[in-house]
PLY file of the C-alpha trace (Angstrom):
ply
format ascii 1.0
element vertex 96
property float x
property float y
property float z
element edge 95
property int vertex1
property int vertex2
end_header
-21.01 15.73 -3.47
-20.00 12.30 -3.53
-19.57 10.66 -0.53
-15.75 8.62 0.47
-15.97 6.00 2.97
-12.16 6.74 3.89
-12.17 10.07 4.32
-12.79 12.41 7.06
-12.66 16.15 7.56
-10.81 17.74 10.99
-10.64 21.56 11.70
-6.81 22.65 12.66
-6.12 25.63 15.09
-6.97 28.24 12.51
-10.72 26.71 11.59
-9.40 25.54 8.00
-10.41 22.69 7.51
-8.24 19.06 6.18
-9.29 16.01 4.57
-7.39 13.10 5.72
-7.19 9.30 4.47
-8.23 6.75 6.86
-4.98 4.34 6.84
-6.08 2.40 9.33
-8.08 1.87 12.55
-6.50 -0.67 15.46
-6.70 -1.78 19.18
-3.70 -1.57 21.35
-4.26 -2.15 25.23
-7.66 -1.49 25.46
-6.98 1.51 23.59
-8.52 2.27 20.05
-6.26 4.63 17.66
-6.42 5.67 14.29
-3.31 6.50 11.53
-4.31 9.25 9.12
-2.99 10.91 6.16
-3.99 14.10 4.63
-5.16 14.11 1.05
-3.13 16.63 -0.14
-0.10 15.10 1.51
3.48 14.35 -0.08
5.39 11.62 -0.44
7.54 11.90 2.33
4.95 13.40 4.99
4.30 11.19 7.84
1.03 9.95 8.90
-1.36 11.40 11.78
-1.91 9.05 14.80
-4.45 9.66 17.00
-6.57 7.95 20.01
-10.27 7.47 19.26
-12.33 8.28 22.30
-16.04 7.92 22.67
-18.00 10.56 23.71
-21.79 9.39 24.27
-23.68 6.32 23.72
-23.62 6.47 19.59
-21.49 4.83 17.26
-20.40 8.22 16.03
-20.29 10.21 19.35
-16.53 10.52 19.04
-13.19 12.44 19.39
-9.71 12.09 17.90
-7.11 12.74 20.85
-3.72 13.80 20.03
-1.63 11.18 22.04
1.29 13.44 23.98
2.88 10.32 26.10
6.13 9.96 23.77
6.00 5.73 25.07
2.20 5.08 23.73
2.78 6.79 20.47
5.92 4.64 19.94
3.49 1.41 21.14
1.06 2.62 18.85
3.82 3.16 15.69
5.49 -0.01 16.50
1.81 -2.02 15.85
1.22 -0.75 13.02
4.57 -1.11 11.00
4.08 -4.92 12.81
0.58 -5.07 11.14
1.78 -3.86 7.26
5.23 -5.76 7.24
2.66 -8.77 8.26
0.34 -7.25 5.15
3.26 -7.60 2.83
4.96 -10.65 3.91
1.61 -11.96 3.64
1.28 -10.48 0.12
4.60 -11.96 -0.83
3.69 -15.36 0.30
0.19 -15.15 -2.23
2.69 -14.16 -5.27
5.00 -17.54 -5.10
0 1
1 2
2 3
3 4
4 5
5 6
6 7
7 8
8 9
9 10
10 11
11 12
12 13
13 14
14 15
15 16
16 17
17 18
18 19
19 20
20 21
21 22
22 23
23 24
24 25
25 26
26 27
27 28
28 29
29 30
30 31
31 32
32 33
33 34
34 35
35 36
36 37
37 38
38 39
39 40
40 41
41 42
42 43
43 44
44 45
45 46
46 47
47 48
48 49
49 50
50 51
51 52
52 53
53 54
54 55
55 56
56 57
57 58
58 59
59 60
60 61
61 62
62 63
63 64
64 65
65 66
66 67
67 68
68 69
69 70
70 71
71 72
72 73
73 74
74 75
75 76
76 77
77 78
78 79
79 80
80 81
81 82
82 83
83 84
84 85
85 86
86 87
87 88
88 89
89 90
90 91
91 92
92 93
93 94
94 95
C-alpha cells in the first residue's frame, strides 16, 4: 500500500475507521492544534480541528483532543483563516 505523508487514519465511536487530510498543523498559546479534512469529504463540509497532545517521550506518542471550550476553538479558527488569507494575499502579490 502506498504510503501518504498527509494522511492519517482516526477510529469514530462505532470503530470504522476515516482517512483525513492533514490541512495544516499550528501553534497557538503554547498550544499545538491540527485542521483536518476527511478524504471522502464534500465541498461544503467543514474541516476537523483538534488539539495535539503528547503522550510519552516519542515524537509519535500522541493524541488528537477534541477542543470543547467554544472561545479556544474560535482562537484556533480565527489563526488559521489569518494564516491562508496571508497564503493568498501572499500568492497574489507573486502573480503581479
Amino acid at each position: 500500500m502506498e504510503e501518504k505523508e498527509n494522511i492519517i487514519t482516526l477510529i469514530d465511536e462505532n470503530d470504522e475507521e476515516k482517512e483525513f487530510e492533514i490541512i495544516m498543523t499550528l501553534e497557538l498559546e503554547g498550544k499545538e492544534y491540527t485542521i483536518l479534512m476527511p478524504l471522502d469529504a464534500e465541498e461544503e463540509e467543514e474541516a476537523y480541528v483538534f488539539r495535539i497532545e503528547n503522550e510519552g517521550a516519542g515524537e509519535d506518542d500522541f493524541v488528537l483532543v477534541s477542543i470543547e471550550d467554544d472561545d479556544e476553538y474560535q482562537k484556533v479558527v480565527d489563526a488559521y483563516e489569518t494564516i491562508v488569507e496571508e497564503d493568498h494575499d501572499h500568492d497574489d502579490e507573486e502573480e503581479e
